[in-house]
C-alpha positions as CSV (number, residue, x, y, z in Angstrom):
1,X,0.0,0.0,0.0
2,X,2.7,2.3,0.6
3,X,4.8,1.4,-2.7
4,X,1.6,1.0,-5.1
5,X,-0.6,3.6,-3.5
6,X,-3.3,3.1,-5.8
7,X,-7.2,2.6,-4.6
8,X,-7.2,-1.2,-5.9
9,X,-4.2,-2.2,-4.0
10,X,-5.4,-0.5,-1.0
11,X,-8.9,-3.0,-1.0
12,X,-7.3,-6.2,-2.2
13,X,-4.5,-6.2,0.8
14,X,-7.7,-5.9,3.2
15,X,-5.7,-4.2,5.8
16,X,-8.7,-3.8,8.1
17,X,-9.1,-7.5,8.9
18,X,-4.9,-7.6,9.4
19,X,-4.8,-5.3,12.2
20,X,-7.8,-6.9,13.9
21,X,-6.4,-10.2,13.8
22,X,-3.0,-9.0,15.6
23,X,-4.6,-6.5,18.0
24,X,-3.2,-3.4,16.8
25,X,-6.6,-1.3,16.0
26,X,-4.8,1.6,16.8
27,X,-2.1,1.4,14.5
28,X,-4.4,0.3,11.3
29,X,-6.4,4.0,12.9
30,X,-3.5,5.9,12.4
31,X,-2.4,4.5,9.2
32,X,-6.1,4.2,7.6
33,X,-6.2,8.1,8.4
34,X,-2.9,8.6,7.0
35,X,-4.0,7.2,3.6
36,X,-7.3,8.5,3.5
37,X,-5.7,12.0,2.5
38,X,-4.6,10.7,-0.7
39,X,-8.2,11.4,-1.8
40,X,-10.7,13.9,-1.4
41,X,-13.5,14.4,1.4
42,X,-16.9,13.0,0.0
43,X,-15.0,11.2,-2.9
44,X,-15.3,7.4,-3.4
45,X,-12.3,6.3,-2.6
46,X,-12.6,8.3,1.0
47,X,-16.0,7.1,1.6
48,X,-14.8,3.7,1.4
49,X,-11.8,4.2,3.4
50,X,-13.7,5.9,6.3
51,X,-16.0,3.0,6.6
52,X,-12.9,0.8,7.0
53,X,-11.8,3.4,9.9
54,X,-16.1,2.6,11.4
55,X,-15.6,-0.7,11.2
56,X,-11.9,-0.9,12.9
57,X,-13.2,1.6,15.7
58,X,-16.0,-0.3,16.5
59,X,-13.5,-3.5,16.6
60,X,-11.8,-1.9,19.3
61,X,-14.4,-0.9,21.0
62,X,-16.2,-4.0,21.4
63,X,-12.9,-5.6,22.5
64,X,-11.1,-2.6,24.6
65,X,-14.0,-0.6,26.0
66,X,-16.4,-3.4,26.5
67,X,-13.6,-5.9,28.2
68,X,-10.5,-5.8,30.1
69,X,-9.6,-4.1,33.6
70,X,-11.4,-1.2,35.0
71,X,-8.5,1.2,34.6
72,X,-7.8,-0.2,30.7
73,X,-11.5,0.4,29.5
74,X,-12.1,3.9,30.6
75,X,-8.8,4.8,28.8
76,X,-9.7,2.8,25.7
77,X,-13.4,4.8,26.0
78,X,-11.8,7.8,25.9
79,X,-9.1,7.1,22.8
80,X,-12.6,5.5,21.5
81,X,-14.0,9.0,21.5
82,X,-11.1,10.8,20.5
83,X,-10.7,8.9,17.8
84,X,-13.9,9.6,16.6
85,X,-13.6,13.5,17.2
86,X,-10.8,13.3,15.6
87,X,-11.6,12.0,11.9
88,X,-14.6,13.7,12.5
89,X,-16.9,10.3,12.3
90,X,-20.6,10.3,14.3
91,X,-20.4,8.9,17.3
92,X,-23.3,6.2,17.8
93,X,-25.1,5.0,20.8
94,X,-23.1,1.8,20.7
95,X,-19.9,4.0,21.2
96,X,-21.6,6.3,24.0
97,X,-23.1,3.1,25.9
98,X,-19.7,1.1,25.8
99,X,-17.8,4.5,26.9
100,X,-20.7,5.1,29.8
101,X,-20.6,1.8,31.0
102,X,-16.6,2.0,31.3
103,X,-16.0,5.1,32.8
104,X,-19.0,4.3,35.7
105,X,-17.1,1.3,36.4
106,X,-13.7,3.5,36.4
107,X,-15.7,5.6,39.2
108,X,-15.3,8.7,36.6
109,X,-19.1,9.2,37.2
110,X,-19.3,12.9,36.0
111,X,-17.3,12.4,32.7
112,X,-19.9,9.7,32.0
113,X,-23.0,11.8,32.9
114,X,-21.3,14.5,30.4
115,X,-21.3,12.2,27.7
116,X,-25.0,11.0,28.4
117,X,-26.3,14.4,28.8
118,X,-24.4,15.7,25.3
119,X,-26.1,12.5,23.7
120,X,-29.7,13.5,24.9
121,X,-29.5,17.0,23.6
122,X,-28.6,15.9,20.1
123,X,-32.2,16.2,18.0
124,X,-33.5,12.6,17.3
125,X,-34.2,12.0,13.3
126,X,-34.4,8.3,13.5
127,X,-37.2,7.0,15.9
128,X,-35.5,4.0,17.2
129,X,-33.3,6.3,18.6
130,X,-35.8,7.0,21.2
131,X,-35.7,3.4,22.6
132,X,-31.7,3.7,22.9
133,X,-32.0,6.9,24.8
134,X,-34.2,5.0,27.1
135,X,-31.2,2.0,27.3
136,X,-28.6,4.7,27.7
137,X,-30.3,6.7,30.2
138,X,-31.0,3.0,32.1
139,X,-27.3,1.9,31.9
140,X,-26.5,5.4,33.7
141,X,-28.7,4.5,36.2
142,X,-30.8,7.5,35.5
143,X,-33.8,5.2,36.3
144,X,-36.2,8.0,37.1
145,X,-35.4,9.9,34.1
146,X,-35.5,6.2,32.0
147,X,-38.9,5.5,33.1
148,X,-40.3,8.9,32.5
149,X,-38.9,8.6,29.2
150,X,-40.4,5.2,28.5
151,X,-43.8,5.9,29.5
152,X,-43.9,9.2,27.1
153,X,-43.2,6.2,24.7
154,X,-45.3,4.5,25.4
155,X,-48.5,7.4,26.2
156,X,-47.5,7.8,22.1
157,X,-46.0,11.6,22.8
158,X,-43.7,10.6,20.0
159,X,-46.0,8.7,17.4
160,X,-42.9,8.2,15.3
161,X,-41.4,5.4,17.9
162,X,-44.6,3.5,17.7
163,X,-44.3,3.0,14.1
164,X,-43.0,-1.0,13.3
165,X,-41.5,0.2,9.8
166,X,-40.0,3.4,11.1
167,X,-38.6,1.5,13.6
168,X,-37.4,-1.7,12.6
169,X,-39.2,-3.7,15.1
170,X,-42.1,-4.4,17.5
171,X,-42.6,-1.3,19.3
172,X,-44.6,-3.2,21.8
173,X,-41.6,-5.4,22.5
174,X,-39.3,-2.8,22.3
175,X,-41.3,-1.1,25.2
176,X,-41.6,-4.8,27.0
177,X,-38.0,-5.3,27.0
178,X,-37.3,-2.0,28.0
179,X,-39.4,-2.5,31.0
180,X,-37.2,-5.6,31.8
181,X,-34.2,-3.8,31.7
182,X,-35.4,-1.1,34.1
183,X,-36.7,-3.5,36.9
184,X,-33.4,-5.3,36.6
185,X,-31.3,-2.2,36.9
186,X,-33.9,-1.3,40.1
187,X,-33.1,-4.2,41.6
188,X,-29.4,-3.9,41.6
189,X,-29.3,-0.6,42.6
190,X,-31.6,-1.2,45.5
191,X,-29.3,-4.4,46.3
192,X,-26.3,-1.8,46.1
193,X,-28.3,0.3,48.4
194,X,-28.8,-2.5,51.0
195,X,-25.3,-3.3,51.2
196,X,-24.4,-0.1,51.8
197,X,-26.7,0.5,54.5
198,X,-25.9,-2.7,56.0
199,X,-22.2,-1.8,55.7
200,X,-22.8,1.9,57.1
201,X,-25.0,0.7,60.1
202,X,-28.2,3.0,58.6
203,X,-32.3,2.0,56.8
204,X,-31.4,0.7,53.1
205,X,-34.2,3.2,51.9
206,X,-31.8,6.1,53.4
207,X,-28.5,4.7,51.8
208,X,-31.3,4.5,48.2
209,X,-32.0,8.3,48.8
210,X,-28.1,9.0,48.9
């Protein structure tokens, strides 16, 4: 790719599926972005080399932000997000829920309420969107402001997210397994709240309050 730098050589050496078999996302990043500037923005040839740089990205976040040690996944979240910023590529719920998820655990608990609030100010053009909002907002453990949400949803506030072709899906299952999630995430954080209170000496409903 470097001697013959022309488009067909770049897609027949499949250099995407290289650097994920060894591990080194990062490097294939940083070299996919070098090469992409051989080409113009919006041109064919950059399209196809910024999907590459998706893919790759989402590679490594699905096996550095999603799994490792504490410490390792919040800083993979935030190269994650960096990354993104950088080469000026959307940043999808997938990347915001992985990077939320990592940093809670990390105990970086306003960094990760930064990144959910920025997400739920950005206008919502695709209805499905509304059911990942609710996920997001449920991984936070902003339960409250998850069920409010839902029930909007499900009241039909926004029509859109009740429609099974806009959507993709069942919007009655969507709502159902929502649901699900939100009972299970009240459950663990009222388990989390007894320990603590058991732990502190004080009523589980005060350590809940907290």
């Amino acid at each position: 790719v470097e001697l013959d730098p022309s488009f067909d050589t770049l897609v027949r050496v499949d250099l995407r599926a290289a650097y994920v078999a060894n591990g080194m996302y990062l490097r294939g990043i940083g070299f996919l972005r070098q090469v992409a500037e051989r080409w113009a923005p919006g041109s064919t040839q950059r399209r196809w080399i910024e999907r590459e740089l998706r893919v790759l990205l989402g590679e490594f976040r699905d096996r550095r932000v999603r799994h490792g040690s504490v410490a390792d996944r919040a800083e993979a979240a935030e190269l994650l997000l960096n990354y993104l910023e950088a080469l000026d590529l959307p940043t999808s719920f997938q990347d915001v829920r992985a990077a939320v998820v990592a940093l809670r655990r990390a105990g970086h608990l306003g960094r990760a309420a930064e990144l959910v609030e920025r997400t739920a100010d950005e206008p919502i053009s695709e209805p499905a969107r509304w059911f990942s909002l609710v996920q997001l907002l449920t991984e936070a453990g902003q339960l409250d402001r998850a069920s409010s949400l839902l029930a909007s949803l499900a009241r039909g506030d926004h029509p859109e997210a009740l429609d099974r072709r806009r959507i993709g899906g069942d919007p009655v299952r969507r709502i159902s397994a929502a649901r699900r999630r939100l009972a299970l995430a009240r459950d663990r954080a009222n388990a989390r709240a007894a320990r603590l209170a058991a732990r502190d000496g004080e009523p589980a409903t005060a350590a809940a309050g907290r």
